[in-house]
C-alpha positions as CSV (number, residue, x, y, z in Angstrom):
1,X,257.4,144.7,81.3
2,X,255.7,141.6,80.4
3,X,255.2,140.0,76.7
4,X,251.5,140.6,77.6
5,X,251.2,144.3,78.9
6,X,253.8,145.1,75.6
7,X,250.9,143.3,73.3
8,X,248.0,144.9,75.1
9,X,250.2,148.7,74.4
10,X,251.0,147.3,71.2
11,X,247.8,147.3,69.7
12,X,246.9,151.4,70.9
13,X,249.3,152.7,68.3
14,X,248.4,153.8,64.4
15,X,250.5,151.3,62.7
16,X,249.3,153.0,59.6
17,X,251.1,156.3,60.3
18,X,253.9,153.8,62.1
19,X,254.6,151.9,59.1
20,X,255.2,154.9,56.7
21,X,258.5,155.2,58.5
22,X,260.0,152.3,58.0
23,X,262.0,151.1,55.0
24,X,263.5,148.2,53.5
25,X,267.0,149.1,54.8
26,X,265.1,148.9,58.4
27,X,264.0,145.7,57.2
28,X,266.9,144.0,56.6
29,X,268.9,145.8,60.0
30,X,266.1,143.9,62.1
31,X,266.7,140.6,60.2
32,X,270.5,140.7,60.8
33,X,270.0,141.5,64.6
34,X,270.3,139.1,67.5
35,X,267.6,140.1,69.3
36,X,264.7,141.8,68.5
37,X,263.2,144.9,70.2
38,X,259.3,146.2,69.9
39,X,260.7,148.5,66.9
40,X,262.5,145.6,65.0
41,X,259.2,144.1,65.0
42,X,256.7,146.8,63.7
43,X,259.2,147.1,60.9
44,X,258.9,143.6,60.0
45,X,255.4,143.6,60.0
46,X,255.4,146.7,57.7
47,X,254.8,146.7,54.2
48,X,258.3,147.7,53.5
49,X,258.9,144.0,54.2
50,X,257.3,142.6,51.4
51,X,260.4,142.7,49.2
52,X,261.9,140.6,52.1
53,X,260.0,137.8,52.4
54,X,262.7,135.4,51.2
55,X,265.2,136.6,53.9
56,X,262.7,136.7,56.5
57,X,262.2,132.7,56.0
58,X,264.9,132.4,55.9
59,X,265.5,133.8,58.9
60,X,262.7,132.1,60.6
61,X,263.9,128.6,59.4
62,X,267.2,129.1,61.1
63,X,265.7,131.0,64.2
64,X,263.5,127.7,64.6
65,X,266.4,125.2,63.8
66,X,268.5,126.7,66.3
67,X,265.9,126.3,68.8
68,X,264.6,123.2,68.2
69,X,267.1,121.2,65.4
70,X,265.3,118.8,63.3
71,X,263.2,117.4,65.4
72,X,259.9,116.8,64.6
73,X,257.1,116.2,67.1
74,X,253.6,114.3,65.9
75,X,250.4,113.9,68.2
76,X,248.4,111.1,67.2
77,X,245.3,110.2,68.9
78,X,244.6,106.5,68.9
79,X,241.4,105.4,69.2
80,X,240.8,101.4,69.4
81,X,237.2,101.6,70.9
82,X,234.2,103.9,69.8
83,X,233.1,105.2,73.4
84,X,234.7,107.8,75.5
85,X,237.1,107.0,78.4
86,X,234.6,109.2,80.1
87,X,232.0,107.1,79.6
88,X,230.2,110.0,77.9
């Protein structure tokens, strides 16, 4: 199944009754986990995780790290003339 068709059954469900299910100790298995699963995720985004917010910075900062080190990327347009290249 693709990232898209999981997103499009995704949002069908009642994360309100969803959520009520999920606790901190849910929480914090997902964040100590490899790789996440669709389950992993709605516990993250429950409100059980908002005593985990630290952790799950945390977490993000090395996810993102590991992927792409401390690189840092800028995009800066230069413009030296004021018309378009399109001659717009």
């Amino acid at each position: 199944m693709s990232f898209y068709e999981t997103v499009l059954r995704l949002e069908q469900l009642p994360y309100e009754t969803l959520w009520k299910q999920y606790g901190t100790e849910d929480v914090k298995r997902a964040l100590c986990k490899e790789r996440l699963d669709e389950h992993d995720l709605q516990a993250l985004l429950s409100p059980a995780a908002a005593s985990c917010l630290e952790e799950m910075a945390q977490r993000a900062q090395q996810l993102t790290r590991s992927h792409f080190g401390y690189v840092m990327q800028l995009f800066t347009p230069m413009y030296l003339a004021d018309f378009c290249v399109n001659h717009c």
